[in-house]
N, C-alpha and C positions, 0 to 999 in steps of 0.2 A: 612533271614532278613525280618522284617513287610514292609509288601508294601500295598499299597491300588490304587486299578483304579477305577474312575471316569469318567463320561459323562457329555461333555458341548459343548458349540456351540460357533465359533468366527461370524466373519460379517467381509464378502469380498462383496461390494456392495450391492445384494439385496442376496445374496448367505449367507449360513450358514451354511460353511462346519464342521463337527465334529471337535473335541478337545478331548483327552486323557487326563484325569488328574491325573499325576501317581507320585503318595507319597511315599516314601523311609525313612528310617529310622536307620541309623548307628552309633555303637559306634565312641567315638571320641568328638575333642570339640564339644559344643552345636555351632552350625548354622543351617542358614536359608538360602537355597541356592535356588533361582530361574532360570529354564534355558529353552528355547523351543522359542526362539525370543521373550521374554515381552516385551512391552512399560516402560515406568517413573510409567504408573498407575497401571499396573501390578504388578513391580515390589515392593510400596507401600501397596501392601495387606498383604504382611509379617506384618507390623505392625499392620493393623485393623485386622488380624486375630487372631495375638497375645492376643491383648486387648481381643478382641470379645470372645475369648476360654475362657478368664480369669476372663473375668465379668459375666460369665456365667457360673464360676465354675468348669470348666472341667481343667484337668489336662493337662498345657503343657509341651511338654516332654522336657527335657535339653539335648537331644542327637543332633546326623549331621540330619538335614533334607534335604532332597532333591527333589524337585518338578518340576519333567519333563510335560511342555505343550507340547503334539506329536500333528503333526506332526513341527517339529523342525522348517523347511523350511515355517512355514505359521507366518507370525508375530501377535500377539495378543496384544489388545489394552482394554481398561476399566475396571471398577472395578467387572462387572461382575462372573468373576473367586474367588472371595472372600470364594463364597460357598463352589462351589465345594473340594476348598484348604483346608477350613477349617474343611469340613467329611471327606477327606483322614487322613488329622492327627489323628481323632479318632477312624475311620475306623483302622488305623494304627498298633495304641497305644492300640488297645481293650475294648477303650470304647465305640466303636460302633459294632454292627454286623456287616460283610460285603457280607451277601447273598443277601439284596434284592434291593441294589446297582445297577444291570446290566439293570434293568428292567425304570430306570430310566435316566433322563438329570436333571441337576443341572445348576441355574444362578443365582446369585444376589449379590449385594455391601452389605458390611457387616458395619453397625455402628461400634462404639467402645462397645455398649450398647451389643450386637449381636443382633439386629434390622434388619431385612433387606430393603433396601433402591432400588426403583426402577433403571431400567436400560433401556435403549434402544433397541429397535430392537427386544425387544419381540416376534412380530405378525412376524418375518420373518424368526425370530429360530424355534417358534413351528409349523409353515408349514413346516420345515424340520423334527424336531423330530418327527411329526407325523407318516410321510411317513416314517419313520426308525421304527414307531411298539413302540416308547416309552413312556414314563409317563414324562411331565416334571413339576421341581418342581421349582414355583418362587415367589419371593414378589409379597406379596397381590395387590400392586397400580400397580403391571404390567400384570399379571396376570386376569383381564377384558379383554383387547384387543387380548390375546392370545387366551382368549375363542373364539374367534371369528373365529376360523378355527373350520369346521364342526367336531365333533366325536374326537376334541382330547380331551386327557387326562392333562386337565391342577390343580395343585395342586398350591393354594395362600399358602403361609406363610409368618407371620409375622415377626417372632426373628428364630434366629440358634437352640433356644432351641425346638419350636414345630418343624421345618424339625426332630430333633433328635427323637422326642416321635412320630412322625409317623414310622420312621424307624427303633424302636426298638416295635411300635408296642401297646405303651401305650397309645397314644390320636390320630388316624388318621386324617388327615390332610383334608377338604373337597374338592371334583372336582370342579370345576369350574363351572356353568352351565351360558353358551352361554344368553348375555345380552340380550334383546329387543332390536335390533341391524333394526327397520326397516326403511327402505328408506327414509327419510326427505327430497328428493327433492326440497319440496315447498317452506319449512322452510326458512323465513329471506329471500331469493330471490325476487332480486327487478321485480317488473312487466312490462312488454313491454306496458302495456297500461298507464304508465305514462306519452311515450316519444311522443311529440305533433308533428302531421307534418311526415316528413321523411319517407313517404310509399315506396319510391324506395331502403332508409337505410333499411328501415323492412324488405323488401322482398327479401334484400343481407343478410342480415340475417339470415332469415327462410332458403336459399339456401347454406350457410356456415353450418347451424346447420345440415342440412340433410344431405349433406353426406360430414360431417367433413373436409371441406375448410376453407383455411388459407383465412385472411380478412384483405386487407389495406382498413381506412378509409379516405377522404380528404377531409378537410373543414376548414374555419374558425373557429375561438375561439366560444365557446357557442351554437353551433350546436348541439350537443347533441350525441355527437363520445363517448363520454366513459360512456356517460348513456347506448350508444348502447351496448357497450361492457361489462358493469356490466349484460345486461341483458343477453346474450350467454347461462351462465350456463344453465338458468329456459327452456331453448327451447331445450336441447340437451334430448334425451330418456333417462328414467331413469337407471341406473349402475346395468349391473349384480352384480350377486354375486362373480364369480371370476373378474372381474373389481374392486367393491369394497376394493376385499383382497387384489389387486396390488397395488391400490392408498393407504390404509391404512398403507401395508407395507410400504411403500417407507415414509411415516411419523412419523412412529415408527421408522427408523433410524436415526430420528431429535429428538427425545424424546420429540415430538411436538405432539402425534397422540391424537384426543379428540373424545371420542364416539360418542356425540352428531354430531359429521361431516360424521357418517357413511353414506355411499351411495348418499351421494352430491356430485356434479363434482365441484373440486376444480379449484377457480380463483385465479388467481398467478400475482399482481401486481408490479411489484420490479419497484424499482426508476429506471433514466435514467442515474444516477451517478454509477449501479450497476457495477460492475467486470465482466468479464469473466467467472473468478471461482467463483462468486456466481452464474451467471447467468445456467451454464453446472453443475457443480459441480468441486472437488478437493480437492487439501490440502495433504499433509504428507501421513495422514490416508484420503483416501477419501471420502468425504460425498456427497449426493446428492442435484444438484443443484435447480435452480426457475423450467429449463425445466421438473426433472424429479418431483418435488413436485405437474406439474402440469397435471403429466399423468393422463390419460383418463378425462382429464377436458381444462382449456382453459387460456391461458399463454400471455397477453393483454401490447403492451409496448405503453405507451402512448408518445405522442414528440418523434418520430421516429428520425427523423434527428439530434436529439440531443446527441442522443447514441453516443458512442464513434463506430467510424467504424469497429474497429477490435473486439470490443465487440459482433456487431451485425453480425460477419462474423460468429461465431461459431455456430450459427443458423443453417446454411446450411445442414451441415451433417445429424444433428439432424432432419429437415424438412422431408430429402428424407427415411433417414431410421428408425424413430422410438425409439429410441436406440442412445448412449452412451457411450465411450468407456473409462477409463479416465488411464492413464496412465503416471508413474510415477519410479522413479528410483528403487524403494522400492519395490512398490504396483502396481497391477493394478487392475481396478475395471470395473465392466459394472452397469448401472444404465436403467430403461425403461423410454421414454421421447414419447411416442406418444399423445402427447398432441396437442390441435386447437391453431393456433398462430396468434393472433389478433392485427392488430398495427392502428395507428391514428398519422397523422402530418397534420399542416398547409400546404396550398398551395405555401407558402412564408413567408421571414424573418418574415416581421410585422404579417403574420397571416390572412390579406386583402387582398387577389388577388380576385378578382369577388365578393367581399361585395358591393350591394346595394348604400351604402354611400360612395365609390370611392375612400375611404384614402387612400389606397395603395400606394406609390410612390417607390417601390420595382423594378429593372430597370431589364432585362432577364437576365442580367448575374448573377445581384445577386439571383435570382431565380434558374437559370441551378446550381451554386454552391449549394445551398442549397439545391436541390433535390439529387444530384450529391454526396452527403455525404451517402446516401443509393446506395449500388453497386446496379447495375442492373444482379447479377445472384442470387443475394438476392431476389429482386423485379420480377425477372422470378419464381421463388419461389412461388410465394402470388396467390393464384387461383382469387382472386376478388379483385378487386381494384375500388372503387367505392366514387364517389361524396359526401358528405354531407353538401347539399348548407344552406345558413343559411335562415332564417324564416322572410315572414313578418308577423309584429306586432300583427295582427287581427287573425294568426294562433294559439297563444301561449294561450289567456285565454279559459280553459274549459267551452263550454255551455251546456244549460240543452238539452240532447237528443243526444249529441254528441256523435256517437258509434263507438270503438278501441277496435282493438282486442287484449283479452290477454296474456301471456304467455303461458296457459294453453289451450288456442284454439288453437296456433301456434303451442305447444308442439305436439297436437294430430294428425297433419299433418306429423310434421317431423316423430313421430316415425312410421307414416306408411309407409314413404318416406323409412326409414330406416330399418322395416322389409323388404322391398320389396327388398333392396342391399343384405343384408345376407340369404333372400332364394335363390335369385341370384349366388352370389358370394362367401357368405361368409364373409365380408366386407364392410366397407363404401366406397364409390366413390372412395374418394380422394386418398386409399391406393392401386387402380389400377394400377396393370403393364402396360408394350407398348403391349405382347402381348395380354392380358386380353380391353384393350382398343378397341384394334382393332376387337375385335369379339362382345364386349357389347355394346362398343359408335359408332358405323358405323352407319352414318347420312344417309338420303335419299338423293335421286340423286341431288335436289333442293338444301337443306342444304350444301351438299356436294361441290355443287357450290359455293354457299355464304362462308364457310369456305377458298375455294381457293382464292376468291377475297379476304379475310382478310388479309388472309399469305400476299400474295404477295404486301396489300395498306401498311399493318403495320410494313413489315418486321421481321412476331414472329419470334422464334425460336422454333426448335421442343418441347422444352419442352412444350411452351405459347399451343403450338397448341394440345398436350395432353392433359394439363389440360385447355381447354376450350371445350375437347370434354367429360371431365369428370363432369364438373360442367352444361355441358347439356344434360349429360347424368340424374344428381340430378331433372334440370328443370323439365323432362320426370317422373321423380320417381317421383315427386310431383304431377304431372298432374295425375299419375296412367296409363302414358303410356307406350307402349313397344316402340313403334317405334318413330326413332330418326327425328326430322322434320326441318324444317330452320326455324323456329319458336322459336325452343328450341337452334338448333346455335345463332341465331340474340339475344338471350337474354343474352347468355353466352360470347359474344364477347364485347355485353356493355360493360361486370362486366369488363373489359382490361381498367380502366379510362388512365392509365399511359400510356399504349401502344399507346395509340392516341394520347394523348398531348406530350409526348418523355418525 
C-alpha cells in the first residue's frame, strides 16, 4: 500500500517535540481521514489541502486517505501541518519522489491558492530541528526569525509548488541567511536623564538593575514611578545571544515576534484589569503569559493595590523560581518567566499621604486596608521597596549646566556590577541560594551587628533578611568591593521602605 512519512514539529510550551506525518492510501470509498489527537484547526486542512493540491494542478486521488499525526498521545493544534499533509499525498500518489524527505522537517498553513501562509513558533521548532541534524523547510514571512538560530538550515518558501520543484530537484529552494540580527539596546529607549530630582529613585535603580532585584516604588501621583520604570530596560546589560533566542522564542509563540526587537530586554506593561491567565499564561492549548513575554527583561505593574489580590498572588511562585508551570486537564506546558518585577502604588486612597500640600484626609485604617490588599509574602518578595517623594517646583525646570546622568553612564556601571556576579557565581545577586548567600554575602563583624539590630527592630523574616544581604551584596559589586561592610548593610536595609512603616 502507498504510504509516505513526514517530519514536523508540534509546540508544548517552549518545547518542540517531533511529529510523524504518515500518509496511507487505500482502496475503497474516497475519504479523508484525520487521526493522531487533531484540534478543530487541524482537522480543517483536509479542505485547504484539498483546494491547495488542486489549484495547483496536482492530482488528488479519490481513494481512503488516512493521515496518522504520531505520536497519538500528544495533541496537535494550528494549521501548520498543512504542508507536511499535503507532500505526503504526493509523496504518496507518485507525484512526488520520496527519497529526499527524511533529511527534512516541513511546517506551514497552506492558502487555498497553495500559498504558504506564516505560522507561529517558528524560532522554537527550528532550535529543535537543528539539534536533530535537519533541514527545515517554511513560509517565506517565517522563515527570517528561524534564521536566527546559529548554523541552521532554514529553506523560505513561498506556494506548495516551489517546496515541490525543490524536492524533485527543478528550481532549489534558497537557505536562509541569518538577518542583521544586531543588538538595539539603545534603540527607542527612553533616557534616565530625563527624570528630574529622585537621586535616591535613581540609585534604587541602578541597584535593582545590577543584580536583577525586584522593585516596589511609593509615592504620590506625578513623581515620576513609571518614568522610573520605562527606564529599567536602557540600564540592564546588554542580552546575550542565547538570552536573545529565549526572549525571541517565547514571542514567536505569540505570532507576535518582530526583528527589529532583537536583543532588547522586553517591558511588559499589562493593565491592572488584566486576568490571571493573561498575567501567568494558559488556556485550552496553553500560551505564554505577560511573565513569560517578559523573560530576561522587566514585567512593571503600575497601581499595585489595584490588582485584583489573587491576580497578584500568582506572582509568587514565579518570583522565587524563574519558571512556570501551567497545567491543565488536556495539557500541560512549562513556559521561562525569569523576568525583573517592577510595581509602583500610592501611599494611600487619595494618592496624598506626606504631599507637601496636606490634602490628604485619608484616616490609618483606610490606609492599613489599602496597603493591606497587597499580601505581605508578596511584599517579602520585592528586594527594594523604596520612597518616591514628590518634587518641589524649582526642581522640575531644566537649567543651563545642569548635569544628570545617562542611561548609558548608568548602564556601564551596572554591567561591571554584573560581570563581577558571573565571574563570581555565575549569576545575578538576586538568583542566590541560602547556601550560596551565606559564603558570598557574609557581612563584617560591624555589619553583622547592624543587620542583627534590624531583624530584631523590624521583625524581618528569614527571607527579608536574605534578600537584604543579597542587595548588599549588589551595593558591594558596584563599589568593586569584595568585602561585605555595615555600610553596604545600612544601605540595603533603607531599600525595606515598607518594613519600617508596616
Amino acid at each position: 500500500m502507498p504510504l509516505a512519512v513526514l517530519h514536523s514539529r508540534s509546540l508544548s510550551g517552549l518545547d518542540a517535540p517531533p511529529v510523524a506525518v504518515e500518509v496511507h492510501l487505500a482502496t475503497g470509498l474516497p475519504a479523508f481521514n484525520l487521526v493522531g489527537l487533531p484540534d478543530t484547526e487541524v482537522k480543517e486542512s483536509r479542505e485547504r489541502v484539498r483546494a491547495a493540491l488542486q489549484n495547483a494542478e496536482f492530482e488528488f486521488p479519490r481513494r481512503k486517505i488516512t493521515v496518522n499525526l504520531a505520536p497519538a498521545d500528544l495533541p496537535k493544534e494550528s494549521g501548520r501541518f498543512d504542508l507536511p499533509i499535503a507532500l505526503g499525498i504526493l509523496v504518496a500518489t507518485g507525484q512526488l519522489p520520496a527519497a529526499p524527505l527524511a533529511a527534512y522537517e516541513f511546517a506551514g498553513e497552506l492558502a487555498l491558492t497553495g500559498d504558504l501562509r506564516p505560522i507561529r513558533g517558528a524560532l522554537a521548532m527550528t532550535l529543535k530541528a537543528h539539534r536533530d541534524g535537519r533541514a527545515f523547510v517554511l513560509p517565506a514571512a517565517s522563515a527570517e526569525e528561524a534564521a536566527l538560530v546559529r548554523d541552521a538550515v532554514v529553506h523560505p518558501a513561498r506556494s506548495l509548488l516551489a517546496v515541490c520543484a525543490h524536492l524533485t530537484g527543478r528550481e532549489l529552494l534558497p537557505r536562509s541567511v541569518a538577518p542583521n540580527a544586531t543588538s538595539r539596546h539603545d534603540e527607542g529607549t527612553p533616557d534616565l536623564a530625563d527624570v528630574r530630582g529622585q537621586a535616591g529613585a535613581k540609585r534604587a535603580l541602578e541597584v535593582a538593575a545590577a543584580g536583577a532585584h525586584s522593585l516596589l516604588m511609593l509615592g504620590p501621583p506625578g513623581t515620576g514611578k513609571s518614568m522610573l520604570a520605562q527606564r529599567l530596560p536602557g540600564l540592564l546589560p546588554p542580552m546575550s545571544e542565547d538570552e536573545s533566542l529565549e526572549s525571541a522564542a517565547v514571542h514567536s509563540l505569540t505570532g507576535r515576534f518582530r526583528l527589529e526587537d532583537w536583543g532588547k530586554r522586553p517591558l511588559r506593561t499589562p493593565h491592572h484589569t488584566a486576568s490571571a491567565v493573561a498575567l501567568v499564561g494558559g488556556g485550552s492549548d496553553p500560551r505564554p503569559g505577560e511573565i513569560s513575554l517578559a523573560h530576561h527583561g522587566v514585567l512593571f505593574l503600575d497601581e499595585l493595590p489595584e490588582w485584583d489580590r489573587r491576580v497578584l498572588e500568582v506572582l509568587r511562585e514565579p518570583l522565587e523560581a524563574g519558571r512556570i508551570h501551567i497545567s491543565r486537564a488536556a495539557r500541560q506546558a512549562s513556559f521561562p518567566a525569569r523576568f525583573q518585577f517592577v510595581a509602583a502604588m500610592n501611599p494611600c486612597p487619595c494618592g496624598y499621604l506626606g504631599h507637601p500640600s496636606g490634602r490628604c484626609r485619608c484616616t490609618p485604617d483606610q490606609i492599613a486596608r489599602y496597603r493591606g490588599r497587597i499580601s505581605g509574602p508578596l511584599l517579602d518578595r520585592i528586594d527594594l521597596q523604596i520612597e518616591v517623594p514628590s518634587l518641589p517646583a524649582e526642581a522640575l525646570p531644566a537649567r543651563a549646566g545642569q548635569s544628570t546622568e545617562t542611561s548609558a553612564t548608568v548602564r556601564a556601571r551596572v554591567a561591571t556590577a554584573a560581570a563581577r556576579q558571573r565571574a563570581r557565581q555565575g549569576k545575578p545577586n538576586a538568583q542566590l541560594q541560602p547556601r550560596e548567600i551565606e559564603r558570598i554575602c557574609r557581612p563584617d563583624a560591624e555589619g553583622e551587628a547592624l543587620l542583627k539590630s534590624a531583624l530584631a527592630r523590624l521583625s524581618l523574616s528569614a527571607r527579608a533578611y536574605h534578600r537584604i544581604l543579597k542587595v548588599a551584596r549588589t551595593v558591594a559589586d558596584l563599589a568593586s568591593m569584595d568585602a561585605l561592610s555595615a555600610m553596604h548593610i545600612a544601605e540595603a536595609i533603607g531599600y525595606r521602605r515598607l518594613d519600617r512603616t508596616g
